[in-house]
N, C-alpha and C positions, 0 to 999 in steps of 0.2 A: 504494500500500500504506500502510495509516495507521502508526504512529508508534505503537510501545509504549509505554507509562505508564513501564515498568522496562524497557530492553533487555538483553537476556539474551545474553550474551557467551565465547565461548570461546576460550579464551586459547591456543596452539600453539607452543612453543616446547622446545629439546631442554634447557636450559639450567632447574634450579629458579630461580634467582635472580631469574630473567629474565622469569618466570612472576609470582613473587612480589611482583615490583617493576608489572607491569604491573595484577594484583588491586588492591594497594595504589593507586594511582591512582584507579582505576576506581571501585571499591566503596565511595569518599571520597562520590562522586555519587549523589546522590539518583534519578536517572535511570539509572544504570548498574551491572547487578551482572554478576562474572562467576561463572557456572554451573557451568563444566566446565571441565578443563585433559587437553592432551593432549603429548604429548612426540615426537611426531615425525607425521610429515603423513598417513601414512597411517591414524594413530589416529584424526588432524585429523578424516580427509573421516568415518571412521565417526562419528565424534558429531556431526560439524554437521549430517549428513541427518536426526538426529533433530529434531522439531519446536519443542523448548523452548529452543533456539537461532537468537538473531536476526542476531547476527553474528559473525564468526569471525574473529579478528586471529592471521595467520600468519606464523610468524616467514621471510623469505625460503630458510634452508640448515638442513634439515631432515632427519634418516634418515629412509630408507625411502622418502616424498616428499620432493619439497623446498614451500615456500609455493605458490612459482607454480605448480608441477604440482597442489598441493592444488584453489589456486583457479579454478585451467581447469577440474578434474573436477565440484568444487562448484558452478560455474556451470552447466554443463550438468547435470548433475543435480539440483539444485536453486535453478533461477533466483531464487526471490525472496532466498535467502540472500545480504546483506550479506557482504563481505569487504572486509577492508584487510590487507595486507602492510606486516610489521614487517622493519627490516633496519639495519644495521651501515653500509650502502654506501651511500654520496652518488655515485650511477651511473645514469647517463641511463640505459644500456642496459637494467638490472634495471628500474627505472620504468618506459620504456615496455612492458619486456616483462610488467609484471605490471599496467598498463592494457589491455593487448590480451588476459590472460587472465580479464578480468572483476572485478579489487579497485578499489572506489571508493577505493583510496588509496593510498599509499608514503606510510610515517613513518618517521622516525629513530631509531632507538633512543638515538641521543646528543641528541634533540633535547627542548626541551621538554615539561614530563605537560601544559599545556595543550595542547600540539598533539596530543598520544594523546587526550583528550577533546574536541576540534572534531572530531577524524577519527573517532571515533567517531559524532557526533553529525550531522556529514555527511553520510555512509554512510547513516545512518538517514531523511533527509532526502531521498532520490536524488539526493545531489549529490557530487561528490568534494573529495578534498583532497592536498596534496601540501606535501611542505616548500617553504622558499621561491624555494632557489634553483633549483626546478625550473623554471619557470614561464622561466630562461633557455632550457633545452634545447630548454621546450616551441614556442618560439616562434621559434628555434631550426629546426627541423626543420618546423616550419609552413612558413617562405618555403623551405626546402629542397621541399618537394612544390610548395608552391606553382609551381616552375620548371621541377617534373617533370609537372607535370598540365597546366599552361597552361589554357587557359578553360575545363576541366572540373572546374579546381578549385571556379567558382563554378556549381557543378551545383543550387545552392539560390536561389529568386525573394529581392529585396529585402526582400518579406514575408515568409517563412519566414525569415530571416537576423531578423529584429526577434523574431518568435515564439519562433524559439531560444532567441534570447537571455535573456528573460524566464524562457522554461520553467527554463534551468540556476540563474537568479537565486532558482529555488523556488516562484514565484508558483503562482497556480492557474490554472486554465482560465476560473474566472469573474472571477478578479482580471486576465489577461490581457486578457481579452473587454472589459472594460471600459475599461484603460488604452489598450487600440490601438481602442476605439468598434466594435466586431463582435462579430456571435454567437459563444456558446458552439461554438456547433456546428460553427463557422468554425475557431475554433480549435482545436479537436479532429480538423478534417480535414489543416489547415497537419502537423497535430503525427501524423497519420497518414502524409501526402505525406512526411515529410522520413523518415522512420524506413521507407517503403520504398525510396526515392530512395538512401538513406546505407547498407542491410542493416542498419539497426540494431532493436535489440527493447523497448526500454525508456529510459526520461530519463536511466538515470546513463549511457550512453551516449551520448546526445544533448548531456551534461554534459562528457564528457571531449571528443567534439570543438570543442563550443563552446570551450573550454579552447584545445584546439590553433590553433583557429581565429583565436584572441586576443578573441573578445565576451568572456571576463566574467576576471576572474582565479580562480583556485583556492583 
């Protein structure tokens, strides 16, 4: 999906403040405006199915929905929509649970406004992001399956474990082709094999397990 000139942003939070502070960052970037605001998640899911929204930053505890419910529903109804969950909690379990509901990302709300604008800019990219001290939980819980899967865990050839890796790093399919010396076409099949191998449907996917897998950091 290509990359808007201006991404178009809606902001989800039950809190003005919270809302204001997040505009205020955002709207600093010449690449980043936000559109619409909505104060609890079930408003959320109604405006971001509209089309003039690229990505949707959901605050995690929310009336009516909460972030994560927003973004499960938003995923499946509207797969190309971007998501990232906004939250309060430095909590493995809320992270993963809102990587397995489809958000390229968990921010902080106490964390850095550059980290609200890489995770924006991410997300836009198919690639995720995560605070930092994520990245222990994430690896973390890697050698935990790793011990629960045993040799299924490497369900992926040498070469697709290299093609992975590249794809989450951003590159493209002919930037690929040429670093690993093979067709286009080659690598468009590696990058089909792994995404029916894994059930998965798209690179920011292929993104978050490379993540988990420990190829690229977040």
């Amino acid at each position: 999906m290509p990359i808007p000139l201006v991404t178009r942003v809606l902001v989800a939070d039950d809190h003005a403040l919270v809302r204001e502070g997040v505009k205020r960052v955002l709207d600093h970037e010449t690449d980043l405006s936000v559109e619409a605001e909505a104060a609890d998640g079930a408003a959320a899911v109604e405006r971001a199915l509209e089309d003039d929204i690229d990505l949707a930053i959901l605050d995690i505890s929310m009336p009516r929905k909460t972030g994560l419910q927003a973004a499960r529903e938003l995923s499946r109804r509207r797969p190309g929509l971007r998501t990232l969950i906004l939250s309060m909690y430095e909590n493995e379990q809320f992270l993963f649970e809102a990587l397995k509901a489809g958000a390229s990302g968990y921010v902080l709300k106490s964390g850095e406004d550059d980290d609200l604008v890489e995770a924006c800019r991410a997300a836009m990219r198919g690639q995720s992001f995560l605070y930092p001290s994520a990245v222990h939980s994430l690896v973390r819980d890697l050698i935990e399956r790793a011990g629960e899967r045993g040799d299924e865990f490497d369900v992926l050839t040498p070469r697709e474990l290299e093609v992975l890796k590249l794809i989450a790093e951003g590159h493209t399919s002919k930037e690929i082709a040429a670093m690993l010396v093979i067709s286009i076409k080659t690598v468009d099949r590696h990058r089909t094999n792994m995404l029916d191998k894994l059930g998965m449907r798209d690179r920011v996917e292929l993104t978050r397990y490379a993540i988990r897998r420990g190829l690229i950091e977040p």
